[in-house]
C-alpha positions, -999 to 999 in steps of 0.1 A, spaced: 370 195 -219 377 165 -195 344 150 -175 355 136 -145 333 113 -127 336 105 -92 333 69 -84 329 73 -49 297 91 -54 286 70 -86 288 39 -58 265 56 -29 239 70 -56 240 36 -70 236 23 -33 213 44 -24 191 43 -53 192 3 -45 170 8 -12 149 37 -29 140 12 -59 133 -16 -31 116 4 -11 91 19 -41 86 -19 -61 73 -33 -26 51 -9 -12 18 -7 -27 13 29 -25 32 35 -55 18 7 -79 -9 29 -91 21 50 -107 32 47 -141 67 28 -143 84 60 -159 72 77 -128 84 52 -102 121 54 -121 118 89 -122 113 89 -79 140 60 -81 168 87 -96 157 112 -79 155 103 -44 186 79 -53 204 113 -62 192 131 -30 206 103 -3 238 97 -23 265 92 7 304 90 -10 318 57 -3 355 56 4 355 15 -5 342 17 -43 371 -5 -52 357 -33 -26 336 -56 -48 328 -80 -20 319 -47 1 294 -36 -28 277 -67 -28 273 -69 9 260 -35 8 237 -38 -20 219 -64 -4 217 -49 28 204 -20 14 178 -41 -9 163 -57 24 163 -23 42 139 -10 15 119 -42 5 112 -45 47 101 -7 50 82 -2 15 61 -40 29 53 -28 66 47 8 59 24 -3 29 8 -30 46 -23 -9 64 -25 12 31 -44 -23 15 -71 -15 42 -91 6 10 -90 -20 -12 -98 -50 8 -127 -27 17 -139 -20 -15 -134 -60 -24 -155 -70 1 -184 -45 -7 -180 -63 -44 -178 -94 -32 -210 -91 -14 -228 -71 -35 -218 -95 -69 -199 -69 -86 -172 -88 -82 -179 -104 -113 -172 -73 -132 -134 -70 -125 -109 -57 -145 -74 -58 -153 -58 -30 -137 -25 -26 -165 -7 -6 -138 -13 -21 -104 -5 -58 -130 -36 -74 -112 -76 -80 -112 -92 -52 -97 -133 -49 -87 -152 -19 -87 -155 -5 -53 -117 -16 -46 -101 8 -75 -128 33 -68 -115 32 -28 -81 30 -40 -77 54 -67 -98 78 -38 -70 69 -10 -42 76 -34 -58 114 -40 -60 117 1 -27 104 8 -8 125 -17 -32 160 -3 -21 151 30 13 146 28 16 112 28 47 110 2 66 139 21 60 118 52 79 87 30 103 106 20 111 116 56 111 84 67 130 68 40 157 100 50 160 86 85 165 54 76 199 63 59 210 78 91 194 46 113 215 22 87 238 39 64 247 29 24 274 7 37 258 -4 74 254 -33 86 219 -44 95 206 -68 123 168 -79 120 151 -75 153 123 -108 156 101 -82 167 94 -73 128 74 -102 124 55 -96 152 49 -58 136 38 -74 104 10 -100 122 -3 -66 140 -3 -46 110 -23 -74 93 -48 -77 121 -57 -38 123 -58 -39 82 -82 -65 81 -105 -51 108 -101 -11 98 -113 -28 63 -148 -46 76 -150 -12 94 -151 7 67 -172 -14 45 -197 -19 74 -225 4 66 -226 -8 27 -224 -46 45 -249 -36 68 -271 -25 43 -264 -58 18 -269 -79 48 -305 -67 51 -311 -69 14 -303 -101 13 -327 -116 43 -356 -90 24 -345 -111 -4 -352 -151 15 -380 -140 33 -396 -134 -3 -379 -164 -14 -397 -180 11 -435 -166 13 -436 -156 -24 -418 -190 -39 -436 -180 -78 -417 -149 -75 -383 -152 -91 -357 -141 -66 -326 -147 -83 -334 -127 -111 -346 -97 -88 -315 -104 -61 -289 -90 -84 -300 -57 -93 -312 -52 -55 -284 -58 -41 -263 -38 -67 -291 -9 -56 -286 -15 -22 -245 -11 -29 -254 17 -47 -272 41 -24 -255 27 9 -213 36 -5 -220 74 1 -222 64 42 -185 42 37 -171 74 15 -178 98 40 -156 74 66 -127 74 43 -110 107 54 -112 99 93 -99 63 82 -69 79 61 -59 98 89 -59 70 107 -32 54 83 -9 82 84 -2 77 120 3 39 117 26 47 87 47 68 106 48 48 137 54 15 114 88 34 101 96 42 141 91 8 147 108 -9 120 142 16 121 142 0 157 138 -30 147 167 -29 126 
């Protein structure tokens, strides 16, 4: 039995799988997935936009095209994943104030230090994403960026990208002190309770008492930011989808 392989196909899977793989290693949605998962997606999705390429023989072609296809990916999987840090900058900044962030971790699949509140708010946004939709809504969008720049287009970088990224950072940052405002809120008063003490009761020991107050006061004021995380999530679905409307322009 003879097993012919088409290498006209081989080369736009290949292609294709390029942008896919770029697109999933940037984006920070994904890095809470296992690495056999993320290759997994990779084949997968590679397999699912595989275009035929007529020039397979064209080496200079391939490489052209695989790099095109590499920035395509890397620039979509950055600016559509950019907002989605909004949880975890949240969540740092609760720890952060709060002291907790001396009790970080190393988070083996995301590769990097992680605090409390942040892998609690991100591990929660992952759940909401994935109920929602969210990946179908990648999926689409990676979809329609084969047809907006195909496996062998060309690509021309509008300057208005970087402009989307500054924005995207701005609204990130503030939808994060947002979020994390009543748990802030709520530190912020702990922690004048805590000088005013300091200063009318100077015998009383207030950096022994300050930690576990203010770990209290993170405590029983997280429930308030928790209940804000759906209306915020929603909130991210629409800039993810018009952040792959912008950026297809763009390109």
């Amino acid at each position: 039995m003879d097993f012919v392989v088409d290498a006209d196909w081989v080369t736009g899977m290949l292609l294709a799988s390029i942008r896919v793989a770029a697109f999933v290693v940037v984006s920070p949605i994904f890095k809470s997935i296992p690495a056999s998962g993320r290759t997994a997606l990779v084949l997968v999705l590679g397999y699912a936009f595989t275009e035929p390429v007529t020039e397979s023989g064209d080496l200079g072609l391939l490489l052209v095209a695989g790099f095109t296809n590499a920035v395509v990916g890397a620039v979509l999987g950055f600016l559509t994943g950019l907002i989605f840090y909004v949880f975890t900058v949240a969540g740092s900044l609760i720890d952060f104030t709060s002291s907790l962030s001396a009790a970080s971790i190393f988070d083996p699949l995301a590769g990097q230090q992680v605090t409390v509140f942040g892998r609690m708010f991100n591990i929660l946004a992952m759940a909401l994403f994935f109920l929602l939709g969210g990946d179908r809504m990648l999926v689409s969008g990676l979809g329609v960026s084969f047809e907006a720049v195909g496996v062998t287009g060309s690509l021309s970088l509008s300057s208005s990208l970087g402009e989307t990224a500054v924005t995207l950072m701005g609204r990130m940052m503030i939808a994060a002190i947002e979020l994390a405002m009543p748990a802030l809120a709520a530190l912020f008063i702990a922690e004048v309770v805590l000088g005013i003490a300091a200063r009318f009761a100077p015998q009383s020991n207030v950096f022994l008492i300050g930690l576990p107050v203010k770990i209290f006061a993170a405590l029983a004021s997280v429930s308030a930011v928790l209940l804000l995380v759906p209306e915020t999530m929603d909130g991210v679905l629409n800039i993810v989808e018009d952040t792959f409307r912008t950026t297809l322009l763009g390109m």
